[in-house]
GUPARO-394645 format. One record per residue (C-alpha): residue in one letter; x, y, z. Coordinates in steps of 0.2 Angstrom, whole numbers. Example, Ala and Ser with C-alpha at 12.3 -4.5 7.8 and 13.67 -1.06 7.14 Angstrom:
<nodes>
NODE type    xx    yy    zz
NODE    A    62   -22    39
NODE    S    68    -5    36
</nodes>
This chain:
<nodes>
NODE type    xx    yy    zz
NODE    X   -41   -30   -56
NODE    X   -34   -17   -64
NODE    X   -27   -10   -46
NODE    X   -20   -28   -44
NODE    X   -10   -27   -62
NODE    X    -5    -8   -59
NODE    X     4   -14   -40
NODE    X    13   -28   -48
NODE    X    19   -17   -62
NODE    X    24    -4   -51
NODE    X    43   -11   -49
NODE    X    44    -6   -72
NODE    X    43    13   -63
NODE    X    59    21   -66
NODE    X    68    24   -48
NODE    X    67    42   -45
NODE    X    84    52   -49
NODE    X    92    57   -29
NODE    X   101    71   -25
NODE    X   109    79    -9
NODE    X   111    96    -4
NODE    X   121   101    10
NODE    X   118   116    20
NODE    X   128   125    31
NODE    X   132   146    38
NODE    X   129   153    24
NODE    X   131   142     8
NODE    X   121   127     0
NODE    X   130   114    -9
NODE    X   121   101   -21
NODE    X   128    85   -25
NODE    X   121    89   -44
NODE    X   121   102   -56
NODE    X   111    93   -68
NODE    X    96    79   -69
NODE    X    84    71   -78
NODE    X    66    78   -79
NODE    X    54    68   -68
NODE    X    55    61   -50
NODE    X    69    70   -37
NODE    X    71    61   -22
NODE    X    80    76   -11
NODE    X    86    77     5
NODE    X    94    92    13
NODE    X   107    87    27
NODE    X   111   101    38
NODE    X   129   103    43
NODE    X   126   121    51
NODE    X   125   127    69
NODE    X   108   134    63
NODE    X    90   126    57
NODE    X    89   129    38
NODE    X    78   122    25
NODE    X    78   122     4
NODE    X    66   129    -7
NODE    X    67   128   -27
NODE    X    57   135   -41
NODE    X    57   133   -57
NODE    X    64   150   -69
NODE    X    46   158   -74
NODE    X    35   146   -63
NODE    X    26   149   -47
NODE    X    27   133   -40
NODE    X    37   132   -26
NODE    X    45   112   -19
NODE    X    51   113    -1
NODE    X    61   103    11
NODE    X    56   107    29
NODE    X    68   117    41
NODE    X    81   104    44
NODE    X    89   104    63
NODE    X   107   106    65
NODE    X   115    90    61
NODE    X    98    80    54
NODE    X    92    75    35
NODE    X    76    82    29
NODE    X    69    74    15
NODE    X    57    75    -1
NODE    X    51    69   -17
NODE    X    48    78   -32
NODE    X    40    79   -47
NODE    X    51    92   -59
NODE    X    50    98   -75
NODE    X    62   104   -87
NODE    X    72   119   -87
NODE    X    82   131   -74
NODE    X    79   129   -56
NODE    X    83   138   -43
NODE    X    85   134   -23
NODE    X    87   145    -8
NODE    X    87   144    10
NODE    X    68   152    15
NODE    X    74   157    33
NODE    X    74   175    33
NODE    X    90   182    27
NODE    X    98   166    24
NODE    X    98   166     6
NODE    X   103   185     5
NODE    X   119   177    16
NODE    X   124   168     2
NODE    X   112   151     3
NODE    X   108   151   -16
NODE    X   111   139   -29
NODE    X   104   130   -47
NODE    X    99   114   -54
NODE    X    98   112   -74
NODE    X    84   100   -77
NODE    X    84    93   -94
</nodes>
């Protein structure tokens, strides 16, 4: 019963925040600086000529959120749960984010 209650509440859940982050050779550009804490629903559309795919971590944690390697011309996508404070995201493809595929998120 309480299963029963819980599915029919479960439109009362906040929609998660969204957010896009585009990736091409050799930059990574979000659609957001800032978000609230909490659900992040995150895709990765890769405009390059080379697979890439997104990692975050939050400042001082260890915890690493990922998006799959993205195909040239395809949308990756994820859901996460983040917390508040400094992110930062990357391209995880060796060398790409010494190229320049680097950015941050505030998350408040």
């Amino acid at each position: 019963m309480i299963a029963a209650l819980a599915a029919g509440l479960a439109f009362l859940s906040p929609a998660p925040a969204r957010m896009l982050v585009t990736a091409d050779e050799w930059t990574l550009v979000s659609s957001r600086q800032r978000i609230a804490a909490g659900k992040l629903a995150i895709q990765l559309y890769n405009r390059g000529e080379d697979g890439h795919d997104l990692a975050a971590r939050r400042v001082g944690a260890t915890r690493t959120f990922r998006v799959s390697e993205t195909k040239p011309g395809q949308l990756g996508e994820a859901t996460w749960r983040l917390k508040r404070g400094r992110y930062r995201l990357w391209c995880d493809l060796p060398g790409h984010s010494a190229a320049g595929m680097r950015a941050s998120l505030r998350v408040r």
